[in-house]
C-alpha positions as CSV (number, residue, x, y, z in Angstrom):
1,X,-62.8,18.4,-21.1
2,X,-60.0,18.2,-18.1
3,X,-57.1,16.3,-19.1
4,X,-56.6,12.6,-17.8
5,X,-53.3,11.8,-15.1
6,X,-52.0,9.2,-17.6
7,X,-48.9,8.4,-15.5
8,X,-47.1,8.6,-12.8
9,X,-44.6,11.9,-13.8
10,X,-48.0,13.5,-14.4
11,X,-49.5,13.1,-10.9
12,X,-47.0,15.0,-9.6
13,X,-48.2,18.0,-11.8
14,X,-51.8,17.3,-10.8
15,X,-51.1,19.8,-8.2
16,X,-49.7,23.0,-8.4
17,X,-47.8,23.4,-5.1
18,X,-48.0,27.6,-5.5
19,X,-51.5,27.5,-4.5
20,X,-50.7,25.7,-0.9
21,X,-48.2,28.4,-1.0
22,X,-50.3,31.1,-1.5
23,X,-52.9,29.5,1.2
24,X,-50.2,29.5,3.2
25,X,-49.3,32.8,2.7
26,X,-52.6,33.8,3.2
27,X,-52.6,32.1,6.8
28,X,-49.7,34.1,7.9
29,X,-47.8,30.9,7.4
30,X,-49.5,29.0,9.4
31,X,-48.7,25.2,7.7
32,X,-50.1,23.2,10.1
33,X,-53.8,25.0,9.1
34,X,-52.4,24.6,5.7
35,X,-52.1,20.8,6.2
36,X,-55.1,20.5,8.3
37,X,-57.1,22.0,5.1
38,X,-55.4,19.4,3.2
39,X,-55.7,16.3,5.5
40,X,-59.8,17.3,5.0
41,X,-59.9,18.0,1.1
42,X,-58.5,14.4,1.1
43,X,-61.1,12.9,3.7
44,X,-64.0,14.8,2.1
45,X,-63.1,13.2,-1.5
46,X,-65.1,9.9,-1.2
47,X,-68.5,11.6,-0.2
48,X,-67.8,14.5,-2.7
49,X,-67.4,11.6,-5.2
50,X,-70.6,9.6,-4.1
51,X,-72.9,13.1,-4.0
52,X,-71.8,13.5,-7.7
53,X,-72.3,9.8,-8.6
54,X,-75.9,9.5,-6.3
55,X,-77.5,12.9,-7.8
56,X,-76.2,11.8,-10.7
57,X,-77.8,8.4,-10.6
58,X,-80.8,10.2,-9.0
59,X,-80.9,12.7,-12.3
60,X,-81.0,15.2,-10.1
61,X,-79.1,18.0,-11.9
62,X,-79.6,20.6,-8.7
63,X,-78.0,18.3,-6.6
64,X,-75.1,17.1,-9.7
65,X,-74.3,21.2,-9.9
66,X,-73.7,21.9,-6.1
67,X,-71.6,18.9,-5.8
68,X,-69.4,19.7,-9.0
69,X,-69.5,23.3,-7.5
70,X,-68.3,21.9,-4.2
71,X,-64.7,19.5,-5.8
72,X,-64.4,22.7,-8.3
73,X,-64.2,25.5,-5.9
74,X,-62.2,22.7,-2.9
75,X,-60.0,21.7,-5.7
76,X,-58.7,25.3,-6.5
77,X,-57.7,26.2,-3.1
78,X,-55.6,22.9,-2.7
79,X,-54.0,23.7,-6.5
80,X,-55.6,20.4,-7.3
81,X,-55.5,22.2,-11.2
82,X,-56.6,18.5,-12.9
83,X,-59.7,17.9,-10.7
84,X,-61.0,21.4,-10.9
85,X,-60.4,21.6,-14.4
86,X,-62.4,17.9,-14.4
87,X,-65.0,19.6,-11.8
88,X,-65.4,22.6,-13.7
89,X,-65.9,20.4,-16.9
90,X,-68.9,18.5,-15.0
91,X,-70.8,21.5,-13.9
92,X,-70.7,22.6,-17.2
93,X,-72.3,19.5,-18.2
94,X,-74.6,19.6,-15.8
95,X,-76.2,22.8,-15.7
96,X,-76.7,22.2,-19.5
97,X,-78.7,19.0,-18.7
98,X,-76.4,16.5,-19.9
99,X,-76.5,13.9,-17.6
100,X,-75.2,11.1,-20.7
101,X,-72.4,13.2,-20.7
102,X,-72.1,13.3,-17.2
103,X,-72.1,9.9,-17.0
104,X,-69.2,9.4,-19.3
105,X,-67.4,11.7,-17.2
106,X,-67.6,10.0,-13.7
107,X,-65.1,7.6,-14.2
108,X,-62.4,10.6,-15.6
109,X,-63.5,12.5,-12.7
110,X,-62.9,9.3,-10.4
111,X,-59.2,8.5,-12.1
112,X,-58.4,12.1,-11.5
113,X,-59.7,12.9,-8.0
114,X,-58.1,9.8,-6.8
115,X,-54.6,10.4,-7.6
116,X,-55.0,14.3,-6.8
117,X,-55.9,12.6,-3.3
118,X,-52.9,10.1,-3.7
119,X,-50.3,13.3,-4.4
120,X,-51.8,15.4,-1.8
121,X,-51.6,12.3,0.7
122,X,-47.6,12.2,-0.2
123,X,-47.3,16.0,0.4
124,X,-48.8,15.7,3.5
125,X,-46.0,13.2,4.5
126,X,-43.3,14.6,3.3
């Protein structure tokens, strides 16, 4: 399973600032679409969260897998490395029916996305 942001010197690592780089890169270096992207990742995580923990409530594994799908593949483009690794972790989960173990993951997953959201937030400030 991902590993767990334990501290504060680790939430600084729970995103890897080459992939913004690259993004910008890719957007001919265009940071304010860089940091708009960013600003949205960071708005979009409480309903990305509460899909996962409804369709999880729901035992709706379809549902579980696209929303999983949805932080993994969101969380890679930001270089949010944690939470995709977390994401990734839960679709696996989830596509092989294991919604017990799903459940012991929400609260990771939570801890995780949450200060991934808290270091982007300070990125975007700075």
């Amino acid at each position: 399973m991902g590993s767990c942001v334990t501290d504060e010197r680790e939430a600084h690592v729970a995103v890897d600032p080459r992939y913004l780089e690259q993004l910008r890169a890719e957007l001919d270096g265009d940071c304010v679409a860089v940091n708009g992207f960013v600003a949205t990742f960071v708005s979009m995580w409480p309903n990305r969260l509460q899909r996962v923990t409804c369709a999880t409530n729901d035992d709706n594994v379809g549902a579980l897998v696209d929303s999983a799908l949805s932080i993994r593949s969101s969380s890679a483009m930001v270089g949010a490395v944690r939470l995709n690794a977390v994401a990734s972790d839960l679709e696996q989960l989830g596509r092989a029916g294991d919604l017990a173990g799903v459940r012991r993951l929400i609260p990771h997953l939570r801890t995780v996305g949450d200060r991934t959201i808290e270091r982007l937030s300070q990125m975007l400030l700075s």
